[in-house]
C-alpha positions as CSV (number, residue, x, y, z in Angstrom):
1,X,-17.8,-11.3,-22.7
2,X,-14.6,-12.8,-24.4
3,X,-12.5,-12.3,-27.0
4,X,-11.2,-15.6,-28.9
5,X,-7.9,-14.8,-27.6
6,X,-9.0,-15.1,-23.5
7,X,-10.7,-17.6,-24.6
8,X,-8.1,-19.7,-25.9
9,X,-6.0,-19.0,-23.1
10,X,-8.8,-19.7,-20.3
11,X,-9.3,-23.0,-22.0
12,X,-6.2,-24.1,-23.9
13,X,-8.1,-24.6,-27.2
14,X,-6.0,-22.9,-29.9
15,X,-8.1,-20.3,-32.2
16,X,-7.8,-23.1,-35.1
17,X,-9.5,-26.0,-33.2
18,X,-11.8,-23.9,-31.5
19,X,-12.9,-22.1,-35.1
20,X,-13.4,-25.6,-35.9
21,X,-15.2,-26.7,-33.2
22,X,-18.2,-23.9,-34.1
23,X,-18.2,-24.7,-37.4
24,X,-18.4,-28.0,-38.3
25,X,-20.3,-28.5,-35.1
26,X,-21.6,-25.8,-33.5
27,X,-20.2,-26.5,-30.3
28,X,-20.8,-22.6,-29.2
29,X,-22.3,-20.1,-31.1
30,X,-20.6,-16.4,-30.4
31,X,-21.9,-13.3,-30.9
32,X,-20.0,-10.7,-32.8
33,X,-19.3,-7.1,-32.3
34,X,-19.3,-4.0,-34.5
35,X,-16.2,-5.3,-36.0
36,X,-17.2,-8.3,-36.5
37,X,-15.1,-10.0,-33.9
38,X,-16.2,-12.6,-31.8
39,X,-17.4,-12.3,-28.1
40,X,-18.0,-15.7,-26.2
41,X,-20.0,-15.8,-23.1
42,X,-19.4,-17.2,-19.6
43,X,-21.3,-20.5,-20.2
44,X,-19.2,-20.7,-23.8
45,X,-16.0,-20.6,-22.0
46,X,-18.0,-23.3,-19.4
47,X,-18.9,-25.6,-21.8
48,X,-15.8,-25.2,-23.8
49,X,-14.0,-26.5,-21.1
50,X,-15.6,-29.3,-20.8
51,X,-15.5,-30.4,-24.6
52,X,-12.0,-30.4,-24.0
53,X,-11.9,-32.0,-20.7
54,X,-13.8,-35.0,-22.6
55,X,-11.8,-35.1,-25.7
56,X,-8.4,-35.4,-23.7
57,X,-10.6,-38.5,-22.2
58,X,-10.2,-40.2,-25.6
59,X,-13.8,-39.1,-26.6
60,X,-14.4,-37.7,-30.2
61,X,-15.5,-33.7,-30.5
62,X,-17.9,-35.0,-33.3
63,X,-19.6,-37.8,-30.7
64,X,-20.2,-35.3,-28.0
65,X,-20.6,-32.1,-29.5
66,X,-24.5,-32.5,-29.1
67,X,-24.4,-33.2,-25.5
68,X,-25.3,-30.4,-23.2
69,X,-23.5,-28.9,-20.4
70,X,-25.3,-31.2,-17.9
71,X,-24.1,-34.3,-19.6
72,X,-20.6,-33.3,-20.5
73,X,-20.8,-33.2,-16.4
74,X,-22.0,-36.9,-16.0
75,X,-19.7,-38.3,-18.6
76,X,-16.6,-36.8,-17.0
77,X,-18.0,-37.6,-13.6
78,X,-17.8,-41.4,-14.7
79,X,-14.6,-41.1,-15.8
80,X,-11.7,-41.3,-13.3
81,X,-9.9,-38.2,-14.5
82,X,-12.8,-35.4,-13.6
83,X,-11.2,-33.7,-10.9
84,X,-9.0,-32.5,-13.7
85,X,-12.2,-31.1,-15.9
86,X,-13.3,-29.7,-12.2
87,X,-10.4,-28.1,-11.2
88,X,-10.4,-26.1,-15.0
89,X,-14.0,-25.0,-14.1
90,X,-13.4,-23.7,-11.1
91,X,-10.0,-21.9,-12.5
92,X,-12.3,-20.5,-15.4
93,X,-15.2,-19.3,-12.5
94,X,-12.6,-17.8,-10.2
95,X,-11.0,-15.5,-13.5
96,X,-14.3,-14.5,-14.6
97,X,-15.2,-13.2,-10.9
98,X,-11.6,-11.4,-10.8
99,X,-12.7,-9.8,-14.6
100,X,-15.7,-8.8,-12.9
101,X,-13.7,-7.2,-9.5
102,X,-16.6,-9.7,-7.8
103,X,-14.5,-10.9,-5.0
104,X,-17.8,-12.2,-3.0
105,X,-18.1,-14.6,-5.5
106,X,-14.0,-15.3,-5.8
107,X,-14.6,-16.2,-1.8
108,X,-17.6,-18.0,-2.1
109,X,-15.9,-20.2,-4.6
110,X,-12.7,-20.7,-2.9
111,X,-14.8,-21.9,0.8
112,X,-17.3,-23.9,-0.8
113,X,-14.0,-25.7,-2.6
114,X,-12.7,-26.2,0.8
115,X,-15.8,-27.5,2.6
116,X,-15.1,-31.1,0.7
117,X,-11.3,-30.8,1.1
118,X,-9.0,-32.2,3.8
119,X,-6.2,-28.8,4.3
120,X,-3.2,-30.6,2.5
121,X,-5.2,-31.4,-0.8
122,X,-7.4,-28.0,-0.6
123,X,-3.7,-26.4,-0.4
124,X,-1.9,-28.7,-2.8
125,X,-4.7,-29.0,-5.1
126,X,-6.7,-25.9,-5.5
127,X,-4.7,-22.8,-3.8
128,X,-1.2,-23.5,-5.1
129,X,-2.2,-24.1,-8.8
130,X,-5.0,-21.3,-9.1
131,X,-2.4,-18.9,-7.1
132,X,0.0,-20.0,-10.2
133,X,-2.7,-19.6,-12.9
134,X,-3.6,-16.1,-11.7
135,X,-0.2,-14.9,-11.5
136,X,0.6,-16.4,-14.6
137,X,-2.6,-14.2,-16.6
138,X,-1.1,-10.8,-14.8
139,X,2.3,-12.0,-16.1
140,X,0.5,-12.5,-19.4
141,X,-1.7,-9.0,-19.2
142,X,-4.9,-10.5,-19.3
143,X,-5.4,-9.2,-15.5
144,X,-4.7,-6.3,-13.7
145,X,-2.4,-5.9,-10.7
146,X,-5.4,-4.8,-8.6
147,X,-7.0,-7.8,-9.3
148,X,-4.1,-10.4,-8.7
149,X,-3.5,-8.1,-5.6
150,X,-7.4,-8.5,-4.4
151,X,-7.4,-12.0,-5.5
152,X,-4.0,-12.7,-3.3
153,X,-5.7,-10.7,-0.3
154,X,-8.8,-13.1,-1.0
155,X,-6.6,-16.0,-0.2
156,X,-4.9,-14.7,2.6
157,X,-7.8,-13.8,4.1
158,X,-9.1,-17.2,3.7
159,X,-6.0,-19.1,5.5
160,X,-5.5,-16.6,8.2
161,X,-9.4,-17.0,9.5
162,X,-8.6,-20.8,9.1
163,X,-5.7,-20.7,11.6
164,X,-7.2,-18.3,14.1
165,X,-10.2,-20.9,13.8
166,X,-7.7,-24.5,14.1
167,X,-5.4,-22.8,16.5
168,X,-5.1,-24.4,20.1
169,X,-5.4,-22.2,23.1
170,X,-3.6,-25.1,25.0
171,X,-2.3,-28.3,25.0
172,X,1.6,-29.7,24.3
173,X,2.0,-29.8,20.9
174,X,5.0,-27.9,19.7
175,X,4.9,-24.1,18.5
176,X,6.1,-23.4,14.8
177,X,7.0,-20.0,14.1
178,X,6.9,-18.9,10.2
179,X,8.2,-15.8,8.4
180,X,11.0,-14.9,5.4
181,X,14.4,-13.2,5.7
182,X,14.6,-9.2,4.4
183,X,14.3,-9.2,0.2
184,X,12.1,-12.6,0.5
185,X,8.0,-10.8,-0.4
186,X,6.2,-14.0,-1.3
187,X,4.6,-15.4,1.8
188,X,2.2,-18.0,0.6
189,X,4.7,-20.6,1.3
190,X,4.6,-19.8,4.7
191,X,1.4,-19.2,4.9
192,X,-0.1,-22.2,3.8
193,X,2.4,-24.3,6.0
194,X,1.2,-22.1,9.4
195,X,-2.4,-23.5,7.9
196,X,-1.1,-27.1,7.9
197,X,0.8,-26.9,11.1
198,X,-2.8,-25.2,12.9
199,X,-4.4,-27.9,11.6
200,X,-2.3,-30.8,13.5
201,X,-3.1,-29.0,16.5
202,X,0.2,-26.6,16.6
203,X,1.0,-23.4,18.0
204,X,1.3,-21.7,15.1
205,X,3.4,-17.7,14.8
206,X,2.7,-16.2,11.7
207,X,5.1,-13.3,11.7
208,X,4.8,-12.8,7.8
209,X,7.4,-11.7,5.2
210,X,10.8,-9.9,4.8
211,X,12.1,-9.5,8.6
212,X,15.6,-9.1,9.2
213,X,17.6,-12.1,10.8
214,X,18.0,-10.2,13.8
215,X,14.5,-9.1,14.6
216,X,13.7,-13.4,13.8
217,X,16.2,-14.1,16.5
218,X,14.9,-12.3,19.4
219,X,11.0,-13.4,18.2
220,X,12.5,-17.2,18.4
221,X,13.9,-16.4,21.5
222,X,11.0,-14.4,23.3
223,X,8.5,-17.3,21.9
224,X,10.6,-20.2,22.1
225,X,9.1,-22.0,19.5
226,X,10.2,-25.8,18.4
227,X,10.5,-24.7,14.9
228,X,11.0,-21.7,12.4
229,X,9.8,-22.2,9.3
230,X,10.8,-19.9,6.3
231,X,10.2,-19.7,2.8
232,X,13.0,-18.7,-0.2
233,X,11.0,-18.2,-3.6
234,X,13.7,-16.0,-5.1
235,X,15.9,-18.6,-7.2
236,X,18.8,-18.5,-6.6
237,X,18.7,-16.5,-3.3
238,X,21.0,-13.0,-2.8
239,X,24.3,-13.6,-1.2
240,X,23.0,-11.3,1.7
241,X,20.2,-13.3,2.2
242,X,22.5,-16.6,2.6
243,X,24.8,-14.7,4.8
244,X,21.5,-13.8,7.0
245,X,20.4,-17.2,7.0
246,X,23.7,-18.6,8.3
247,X,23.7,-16.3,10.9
248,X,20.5,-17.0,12.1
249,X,21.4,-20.2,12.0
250,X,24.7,-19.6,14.0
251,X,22.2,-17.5,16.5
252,X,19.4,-19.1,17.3
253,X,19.5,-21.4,20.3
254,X,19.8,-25.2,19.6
255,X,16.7,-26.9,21.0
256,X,15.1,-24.5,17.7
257,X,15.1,-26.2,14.4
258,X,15.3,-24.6,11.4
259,X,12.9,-25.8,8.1
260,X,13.4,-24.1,4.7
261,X,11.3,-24.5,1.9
262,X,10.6,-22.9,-1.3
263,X,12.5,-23.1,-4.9
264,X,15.2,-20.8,-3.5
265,X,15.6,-23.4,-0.3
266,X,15.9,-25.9,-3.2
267,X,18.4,-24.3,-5.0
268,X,20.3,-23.6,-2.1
269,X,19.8,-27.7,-1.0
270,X,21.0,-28.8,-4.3
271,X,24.3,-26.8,-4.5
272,X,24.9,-27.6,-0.9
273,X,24.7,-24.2,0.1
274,X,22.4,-24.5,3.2
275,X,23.6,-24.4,6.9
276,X,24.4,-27.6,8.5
277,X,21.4,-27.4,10.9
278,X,18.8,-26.9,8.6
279,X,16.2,-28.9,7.6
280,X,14.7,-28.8,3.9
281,X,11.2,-29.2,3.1
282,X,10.7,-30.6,-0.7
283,X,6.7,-29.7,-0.4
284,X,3.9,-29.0,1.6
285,X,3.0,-32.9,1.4
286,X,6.5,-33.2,3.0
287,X,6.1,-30.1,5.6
288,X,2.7,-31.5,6.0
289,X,4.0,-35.1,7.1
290,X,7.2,-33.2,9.3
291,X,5.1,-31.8,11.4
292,X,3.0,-35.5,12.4
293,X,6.2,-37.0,13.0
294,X,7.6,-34.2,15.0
295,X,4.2,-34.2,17.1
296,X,4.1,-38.3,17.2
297,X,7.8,-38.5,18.7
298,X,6.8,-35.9,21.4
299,X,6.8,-37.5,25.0
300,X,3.2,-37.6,26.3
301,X,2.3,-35.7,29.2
302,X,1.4,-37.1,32.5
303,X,-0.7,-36.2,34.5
304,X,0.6,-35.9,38.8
């Protein structure tokens, strides 16, 4: 059960609209507590949503409040904005799991979400934004640590099984090698572009997070990948990190490039601040489309 106070955050209704809503048109009927206080169920918070989803359509509350669930469904699934009223249901399914520490059904909904997705819009469109909305309710309080933690370990899960599954055993397409300097924790960056790479057919390293420059040097070196691939999310980066980066960009051998992404990578691009040798990546559409070019200008091999 829900207060009016997740709920208003779960949907984006403020309390005044949504004491509205109820009643003049009894949209949802909540329960109340032994303080009186109202308690809204899953399915309110469901249906909610979709009352909203339609009346940012241009439909009127007082035209649709009637309609059920079922048909709030069709008449968003007519109009060419329903992904949007999807992608809110699935964020409001997904919190309710985490509230409930149900992470079988926080996995179930994130791989039956990627069964219709190609990786680059399961990545863009799903991952990234419920990644954000989760973090965004710890930063808020309305979820634990342990649960943003389990929920993160969900995803990671997820992606890793995805690149040992993608992964080539053999073949010529270039190896990418993907990790973050010493200080840099967030590794979803990374880790959703080692999925993208696997899934052109690439070698893919996945070293993970916060390695010192030196340790990335010799692992480039013992691997001999075509690319390293790292991630700055801190904004703006430590000096020390910048010094580390320019030395591992001083180091490393020059038939390796270099790709740095992230909104530290991007402060760092705008102030001119990167080494000359490296290569920014504005997004994971643009890592994405990188990597094909990269793997459409290799020479073919022939056979003797």
């Amino acid at each position: 059960m829900y207060t009016i106070k997740t709920v208003t955050s779960l949907t984006g209704i403020n309390t005044e609209t949504l004491r509205a809503w109820e009643r003049r048109y009894g949209t949802v009927n909540p329960v109340r507590d032994s303080k009186g206080r109202r308690l809204y169920t899953q399915q309110d918070v469901e249906r909610l949503t979709l009352l909203l989803a339609a009346t940012q359509q241009g439909f009127t509350i007082s035209k649709i409040a009637d309609l059920s669930n079922d048909e709030l469904q069709n008449l968003l699934s007519a109009n060419q904005n329903a992904p949007n009223a999807n992608q809110e249901l699935f964020f409001v399914r997904i919190v309710d799991a985490l509230l409930q520490f149900r992470m079988d059904v926080c996995e179930d909904l994130l791989r039956r979400a990627l069964i219709a997705m190609d990786p680059l819009c399961y990545a863009r469109e799903v991952l990234l934004p419920t990644l954000e909305k989760v973090g965004n309710l710890w930063h808020e309080g309305k979820l634990t640590i342990a649960q943003e933690h389990l929920f993160s370990a969900c995803v990671k899960r997820i992606v890793l099984s995805m690149v040992n599954h993608e992964q080539p055993f053999s073949g010529t397409n270039p190896g990418v090698m993907f990790s973050t300097m010493t200080g840099e924790h967030h590794e979803f960056g990374i880790l959703l572009s080692c999925w993208l790479a696997a899934s052109q057919r690439c070698k893919c390293y996945y070293i993970g997070p916060d390695l010192p420059w030196e340790d990335l040097l010799n692992a480039g070196n013992r691997l001999k990948p075509s690319v390293i691939v790292m991630s700055f999310a801190n904004t703006p980066p430590e000096q020390a990190m910048i010094q580390n980066l320019n030395n591992l960009s001083e180091a490393l051998p020059k038939d390796i490039q270099l790709w740095v992404g992230g909104t530290g990578a991007q402060y760092l691009f705008k102030s001119k601040q990167l080494p000359e040798r490296s290569v920014f990546t504005a997004s994971l559409d643009d890592f994405y489309h990188r990597i094909g070019r990269m793997i459409e200008s290799r020479p073919l091999s022939r056979p003797y």
